[in-house]
NUDO-806399 format. One record per residue: residue in one letter; z, y, x of N, C-alpha, C in turn. Coordinates in steps of 0.05 Angstrom, whole numbers, plus 5000, padded with zeros to 4 digits. Layout:
<recs>
AZYXZYXZYX/...
</recs>
This chain:
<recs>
X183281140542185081110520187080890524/X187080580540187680450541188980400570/X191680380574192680330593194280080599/X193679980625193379760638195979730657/X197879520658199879480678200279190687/X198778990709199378780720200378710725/X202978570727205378290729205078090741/X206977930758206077660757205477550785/X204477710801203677620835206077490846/X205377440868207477410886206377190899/X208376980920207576820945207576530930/X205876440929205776160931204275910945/X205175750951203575520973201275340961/X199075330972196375190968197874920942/X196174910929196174720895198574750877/X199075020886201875080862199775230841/X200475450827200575520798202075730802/X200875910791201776230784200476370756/X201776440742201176620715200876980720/X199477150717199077360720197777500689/X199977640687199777830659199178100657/X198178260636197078510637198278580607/X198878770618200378950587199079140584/X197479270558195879410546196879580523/X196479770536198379980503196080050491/X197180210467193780270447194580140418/X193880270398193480020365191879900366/X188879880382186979750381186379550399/X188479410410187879280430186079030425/X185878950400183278660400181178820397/X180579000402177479080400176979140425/X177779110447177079060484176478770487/X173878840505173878590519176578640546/X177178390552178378380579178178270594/X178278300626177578230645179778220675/X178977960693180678000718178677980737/X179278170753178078180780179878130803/X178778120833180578040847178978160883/X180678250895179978320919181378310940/X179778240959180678130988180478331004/X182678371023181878561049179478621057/X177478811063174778691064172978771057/X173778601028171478501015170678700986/X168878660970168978790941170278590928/X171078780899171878720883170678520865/X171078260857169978110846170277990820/X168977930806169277820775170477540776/X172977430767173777220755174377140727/X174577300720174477190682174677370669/X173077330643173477600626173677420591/X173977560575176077420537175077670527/X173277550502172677720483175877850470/X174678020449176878170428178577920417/X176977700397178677550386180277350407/X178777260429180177020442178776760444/X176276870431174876550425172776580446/X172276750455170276690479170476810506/X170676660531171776580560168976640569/X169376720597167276750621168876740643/X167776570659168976550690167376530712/X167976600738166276570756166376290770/X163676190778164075930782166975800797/X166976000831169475900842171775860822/X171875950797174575790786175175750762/X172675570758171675410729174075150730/X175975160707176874900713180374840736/X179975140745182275190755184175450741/X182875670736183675900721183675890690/X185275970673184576000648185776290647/X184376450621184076660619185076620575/X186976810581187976760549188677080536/X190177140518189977370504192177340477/X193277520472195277510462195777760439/X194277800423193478100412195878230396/X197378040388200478120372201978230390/X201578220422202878290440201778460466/X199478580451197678790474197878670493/X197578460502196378300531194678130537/X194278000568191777870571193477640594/X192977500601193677260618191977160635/X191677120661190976870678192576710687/X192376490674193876230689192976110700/X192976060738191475970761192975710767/X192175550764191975320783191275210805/X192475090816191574870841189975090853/X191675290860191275520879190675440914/X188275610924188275560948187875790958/X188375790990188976041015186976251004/X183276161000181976360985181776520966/X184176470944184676630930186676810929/X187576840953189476990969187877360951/X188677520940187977760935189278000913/X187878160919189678420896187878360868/X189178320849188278240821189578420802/X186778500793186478780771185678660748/X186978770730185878750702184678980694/X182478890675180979140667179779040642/X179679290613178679390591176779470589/X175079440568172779540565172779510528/X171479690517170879740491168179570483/X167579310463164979300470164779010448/X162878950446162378660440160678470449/X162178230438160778000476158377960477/X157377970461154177840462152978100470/X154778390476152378540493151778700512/X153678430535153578450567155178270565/X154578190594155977910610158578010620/X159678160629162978380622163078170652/X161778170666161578050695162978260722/X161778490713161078780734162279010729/X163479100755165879290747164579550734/X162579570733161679850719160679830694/X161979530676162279480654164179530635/X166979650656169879670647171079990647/X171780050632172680340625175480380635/X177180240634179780270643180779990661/X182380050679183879960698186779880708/X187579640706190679750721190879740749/X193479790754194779910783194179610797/X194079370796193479110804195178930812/X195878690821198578530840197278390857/X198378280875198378210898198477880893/X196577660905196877520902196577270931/X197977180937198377100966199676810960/X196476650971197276240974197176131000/X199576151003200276041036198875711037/X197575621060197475391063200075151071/
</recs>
């Protein structure tokens, strides 16, 4: 039902800052949880942060407690990660993803938690 379009990648050098946005069509967009994942040549797809419906409750994966924030914007069908003090390891393709649900029932950690998907961006921290 809910379709997903990622923004925002592009090249930046080790302890800069990059913002990456997700646009969500739909009337119902505060009733998704949302989520960013992120993947490396490689590697699987991995959980970095996921934002209840209202906005008031955050999950992150440890690597980027304190560096990432994860925000939401419901007047404006979107979702946000704002990365900080970025390094070479977070070099990856970053997907946003939806899911219908409420927080307290799953950890919205695991991609086979999420019903819809976007196309993803590219995110590349030069040293």
């Amino acid at each position: 039902q809910v379709q997903l379009v990622e923004s925002g990648g592009g090249l930046v050098q080790a302890g800069g800052s990059l913002r990456l946005s997700c646009a969500a069509s739909g009337r119902t967009f505060s009733r998704y949880v949302m989520g960013w994942f992120r993947q490396a040549p490689g590697k699987e797809r991995d959980f970095v942060a996921a934002i209840s419906g209202s906005g008031l409750n955050t999950r992150y994966a440890d690597s980027v407690k304190g560096r990432f924030t994860i925000s939401r914007d419901n007047a404006k069908n979107a979702v946000y990660l704002q990365m900080s003090s970025l390094k070479p390891e977070h070099t990856a393709f970053y997907y946003c993803a939806a899911t219908r649900g409420y927080w307290s029932s799953s950890s919205y950690t695991r991609m086979n938690e999420y019903e819809a998907w976007g196309q993803g961006t590219q995110v590349t921290v030069s040293s």
